[in-house]
N, C-alpha and C positions, 0 to 999 in steps of 0.2 A: 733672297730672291727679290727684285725689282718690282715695284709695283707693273701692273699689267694695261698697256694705251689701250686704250677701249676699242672694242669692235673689231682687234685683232683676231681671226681666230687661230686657235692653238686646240693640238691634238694631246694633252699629256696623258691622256689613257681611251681605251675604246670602249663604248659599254655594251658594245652587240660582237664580239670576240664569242666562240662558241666558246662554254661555261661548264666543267663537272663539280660536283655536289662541293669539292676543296677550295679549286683555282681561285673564285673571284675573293676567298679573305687570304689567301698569298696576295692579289693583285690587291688590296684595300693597304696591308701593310705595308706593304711598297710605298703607294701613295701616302701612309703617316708617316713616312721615312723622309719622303722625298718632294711631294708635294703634294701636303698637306687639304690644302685649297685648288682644285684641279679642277681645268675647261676642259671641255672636248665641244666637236663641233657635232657630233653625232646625235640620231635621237632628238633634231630641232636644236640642237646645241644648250650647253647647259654649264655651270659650275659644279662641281660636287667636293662638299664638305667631309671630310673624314675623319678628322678627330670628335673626342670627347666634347671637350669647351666648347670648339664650333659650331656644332651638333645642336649642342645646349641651348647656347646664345640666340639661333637663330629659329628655334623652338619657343624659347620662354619670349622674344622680343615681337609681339605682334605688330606692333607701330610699326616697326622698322620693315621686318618680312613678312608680307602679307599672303594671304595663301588665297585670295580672290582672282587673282589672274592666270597660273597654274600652281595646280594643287599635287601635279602629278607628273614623274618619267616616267616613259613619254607620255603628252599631253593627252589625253581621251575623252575630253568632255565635249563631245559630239552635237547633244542631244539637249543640251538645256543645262540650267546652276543646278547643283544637288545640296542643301544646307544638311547638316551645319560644314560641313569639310572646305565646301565653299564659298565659304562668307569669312568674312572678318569680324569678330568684336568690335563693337557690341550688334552688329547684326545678324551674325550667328549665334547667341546668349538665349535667345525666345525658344529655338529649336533643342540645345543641349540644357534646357530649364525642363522643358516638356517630357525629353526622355530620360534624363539620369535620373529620378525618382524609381524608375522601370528597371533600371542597371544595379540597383544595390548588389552589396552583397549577401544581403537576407534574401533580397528578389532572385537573382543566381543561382542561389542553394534549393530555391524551389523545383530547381529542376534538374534537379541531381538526380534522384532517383529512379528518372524519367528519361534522363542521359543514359545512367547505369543499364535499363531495363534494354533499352537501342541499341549499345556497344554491347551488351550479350548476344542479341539478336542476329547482328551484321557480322561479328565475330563465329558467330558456332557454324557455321557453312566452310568458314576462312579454318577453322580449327579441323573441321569434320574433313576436309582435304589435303590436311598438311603443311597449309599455307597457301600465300597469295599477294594480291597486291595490299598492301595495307592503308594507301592511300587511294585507290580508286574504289575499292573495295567497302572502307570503313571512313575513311575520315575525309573523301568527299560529302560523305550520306550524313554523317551525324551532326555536323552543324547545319546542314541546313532543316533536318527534323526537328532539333532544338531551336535555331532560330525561328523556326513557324509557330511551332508552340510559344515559343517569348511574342510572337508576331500575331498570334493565335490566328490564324491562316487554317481557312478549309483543307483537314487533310487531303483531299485530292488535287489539292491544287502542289504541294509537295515535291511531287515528280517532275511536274514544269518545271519550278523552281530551281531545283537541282539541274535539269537539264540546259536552262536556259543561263543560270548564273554560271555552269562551267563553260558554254560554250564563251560566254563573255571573255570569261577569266583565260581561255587558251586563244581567244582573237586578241584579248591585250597583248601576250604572250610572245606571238607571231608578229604582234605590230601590224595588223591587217586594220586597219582604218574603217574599212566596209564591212566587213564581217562586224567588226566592234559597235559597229553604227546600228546594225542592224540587231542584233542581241539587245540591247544593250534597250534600243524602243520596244521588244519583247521585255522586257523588266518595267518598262515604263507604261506598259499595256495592264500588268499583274498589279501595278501602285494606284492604278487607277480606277480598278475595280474592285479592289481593297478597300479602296474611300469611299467609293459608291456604295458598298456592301454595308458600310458603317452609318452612314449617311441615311438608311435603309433602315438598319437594325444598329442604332446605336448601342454603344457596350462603356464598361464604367473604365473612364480614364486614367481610372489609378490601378488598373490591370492592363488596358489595353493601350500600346503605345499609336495606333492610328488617330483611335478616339482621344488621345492626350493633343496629340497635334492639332485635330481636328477642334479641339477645347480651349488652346491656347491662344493668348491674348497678346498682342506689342499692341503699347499707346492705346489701349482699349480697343482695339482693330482686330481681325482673326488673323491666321498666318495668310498670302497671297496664295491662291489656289494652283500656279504654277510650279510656287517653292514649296509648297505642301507636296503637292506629287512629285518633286525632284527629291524631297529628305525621306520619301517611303521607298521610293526607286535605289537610293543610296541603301537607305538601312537595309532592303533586301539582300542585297553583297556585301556588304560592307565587314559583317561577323560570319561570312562562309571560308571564307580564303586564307587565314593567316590558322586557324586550327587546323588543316586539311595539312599544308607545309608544315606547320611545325610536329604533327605526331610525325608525318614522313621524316623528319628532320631528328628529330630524338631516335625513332627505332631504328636509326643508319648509326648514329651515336651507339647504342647498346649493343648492335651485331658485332662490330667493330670490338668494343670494353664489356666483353664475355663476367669479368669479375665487378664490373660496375653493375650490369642485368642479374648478376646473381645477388648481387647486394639488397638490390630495392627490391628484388619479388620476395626476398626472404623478410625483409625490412618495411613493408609499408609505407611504414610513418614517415619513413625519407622522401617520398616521393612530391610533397608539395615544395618540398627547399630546394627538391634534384630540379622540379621543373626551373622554378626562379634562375637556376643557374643553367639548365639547356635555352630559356629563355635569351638569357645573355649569349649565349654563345651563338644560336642559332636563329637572331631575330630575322622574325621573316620579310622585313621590308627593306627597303632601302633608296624607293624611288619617291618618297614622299617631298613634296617640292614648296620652295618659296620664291617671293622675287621681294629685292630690294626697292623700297620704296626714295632711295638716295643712294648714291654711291658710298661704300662701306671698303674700309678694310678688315683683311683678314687673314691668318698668316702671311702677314709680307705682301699683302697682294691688294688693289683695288677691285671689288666686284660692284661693274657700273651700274646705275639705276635701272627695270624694267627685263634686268635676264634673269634668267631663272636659275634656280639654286636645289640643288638636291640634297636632302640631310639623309643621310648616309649612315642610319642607325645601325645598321650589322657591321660598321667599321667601328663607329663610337663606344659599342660596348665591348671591341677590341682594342681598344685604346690605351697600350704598356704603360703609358703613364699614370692610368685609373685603376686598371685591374692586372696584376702582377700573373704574371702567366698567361695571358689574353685566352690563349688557344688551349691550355690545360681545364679542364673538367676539375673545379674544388666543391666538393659539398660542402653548404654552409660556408660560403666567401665571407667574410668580413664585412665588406663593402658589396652586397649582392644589392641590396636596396635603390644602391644607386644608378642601376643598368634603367635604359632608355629604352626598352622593346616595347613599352605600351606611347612611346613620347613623350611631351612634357609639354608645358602651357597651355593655352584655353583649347588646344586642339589634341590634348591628352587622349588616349581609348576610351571613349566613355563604358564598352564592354569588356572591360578591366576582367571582374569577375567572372564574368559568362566567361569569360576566354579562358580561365585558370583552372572552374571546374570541368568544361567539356577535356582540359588539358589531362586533369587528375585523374577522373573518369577512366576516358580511353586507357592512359599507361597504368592504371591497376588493373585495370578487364584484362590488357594484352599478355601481362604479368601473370596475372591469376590460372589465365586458360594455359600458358605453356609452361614447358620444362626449360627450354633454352629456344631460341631463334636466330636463324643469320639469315644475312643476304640469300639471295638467289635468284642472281641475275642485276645487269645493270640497272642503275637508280638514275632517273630522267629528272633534271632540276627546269626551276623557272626561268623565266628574265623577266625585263624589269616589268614593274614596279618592283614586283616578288625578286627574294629570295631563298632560295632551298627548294626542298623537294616537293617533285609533282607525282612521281609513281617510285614507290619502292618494292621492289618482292623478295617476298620474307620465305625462308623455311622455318618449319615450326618441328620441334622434337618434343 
């Protein structure tokens, strides 16, 4: 394929094509087939990367693709900068110093049992009726109870939070600019009186992550009190949305592989390696963006300086060249390690953990409470940034 004259635009795939829970990784392998490195003019226009390496590259290389200009398909940042997501090293490094102390995985585990006690709670109603949606249901609710508590956030305030981050998360969805605008300064409302509240009643920053921000230092300076409220505004969403899609996203997998759900309820101990590899299969992003700080090539192609570039994680870890089978379910892969669903370089998930046990949590709870489960009834997926599912409804035997 010929390098590509700048500024042409070219349509080589659509990214707002209505979408079921399958289509878009039939349409991503096509594009690894076929072109690899793919513009569309849609969605403010964009490149989208879909292999493995490219993925990679333009992840681990932050000099080269910056993530300070859009961070995101399609663009959404309305309302002000959100660090660290969007900043650049080293000016995003003060922000991910402050909270990864907070992210461990000893820190994570503390709130396992506190997960567990939640996914009982939200489930025995879902159980006591036979079923239900299991994403509107349960795993809208449970991260954002556990992120409060990691946020340690007045339980009353909880309810907003969930209401106000889904309305977000379904005006991105829709692509509604105004609706998104307006959410989105309702989250920037709750960041604000988070600080003030801390500000008020300071709390010890090696617990609390406001009061960590709030404590933190560049060049002996505090953080700026606008990019302070933009990385509390961020962290409120930020770890609700990709647990919510991916238990959706697994229990369509298990309805479907009757003998794979009867494997792990019987089997437990499978179930951290089974996520790893539903992980791979079903990561939930795919709209996370960069832009070229020079003109680059990449498969066969020039992508000019200044457009934006979409790494296309739920293609990368289908990538035949990396993972033998892409679309087959193997417990314990070989190479599972390698999959890109948390990303990679300075803008890696810094809720690694959080995200693994709320993951393990749920699908032992959903395990434990039932006999067997399927479908029942169609399963409504995302668009971009997300991918996978936004309501799944389950029967439960």
């Amino acid at each position: 394929m010929t390098d590509l004259v700048p500024n042409i635009e070219l349509d080589d795939f659509n990214p707002e094509v209505a979408e079921d829970f399958d289509s878009p990784h039939i349409e991503y392998a096509r594009l690894r087939r076929e072109c690899p490195v793919a513009h569309t003019s849609a969605l403010g226009g964009f490149w989208a990367l879909t292999r493995y390496e490219d993925v990679k590259r333009a992840a681990s290389d932050s000099a080269t693709f910056i993530t300070s200009v859009q961070n995101v398909v399609p663009k959404i940042a309305y309302t002000g900068r959100r660090p660290p997501l969007h900043l650049d090293p080293p000016e995003h490094t003060p922000y991910r110093k402050a909270l990864n102390p907070l992210l461990s995985l000893d820190r994570a585990e503390m709130f396992a049992d506190r997960a567990r006690e939640l996914t009982r709670r939200l489930l025995d109603p879902i159980v006591a009726k036979g079923g239900g949606d299991i994403c509107v249901e349960l795993s809208s609710y449970l991260p954002v109870h556990v992120f409060g508590e990691w946020m340690r956030m007045p339980e009353e305030w909880l309810d907003t939070l969930h209401d106000a981050g889904r309305a977000f998360i379904l005006a991105v969805h829709c692509n509604n600019p105004e609706v998104m605008k307006e959410t989105s300064l309702r989250l920037y409302d709750m960041a604000r009186a988070l600080i003030a509240l801390r500000h008020e009643a300071p709390q010890d920053p090696a617990l609390d992550p406001t009061s960590a921000l709030i404590a933190a230092r560049h060049e002996g300076e505090p953080l700026p009190d606008e990019l302070l409220v933009g990385t509390v505004r961020q962290v409120l969403v930020v770890g609700i949305v990709a647990p919510m899609v991916m238990i959706g996203n697994v229990c369509v997998h298990l309805a479907r592989d009757k003998a794979l759900q009867q494997q792990l309820r019987t089997d437990p101990s499978l179930i951290p390696a089974a996520i790893e590899e539903f992980l791979r299969l079903y990561t939930p992003y795919r709209g996370f963006a960069r832009t070229a700080v020079c003109p680059v090539n990449m498969g066969g192609r020039t992508i000019p300086e200044g457009e934006a570039i979409a790494l296309i994680y739920a293609s990368a870890n289908r990538d035949e060249d990396v993972f033998p089978e892409p679309d087959t379910f193997i417990l314990n892969r070989p190479n599972i390690a390698q999959h890109l669903a948390f990303g990679r370089g300075p803008h890696n998930c810094p809720g690694v953990h959080l995200g693994r046990m709320q993951l393990r949590v749920m699908l032992e709870e959903i395990l434990a409470a039932t006999r067997e489960f399927d479908l029942d009834g169609p399963v409504t997926v995302s668009r971009w940034p997300e991918i996978g599912a936004l309501s799944v409804p389950l029967k439960f035997a």
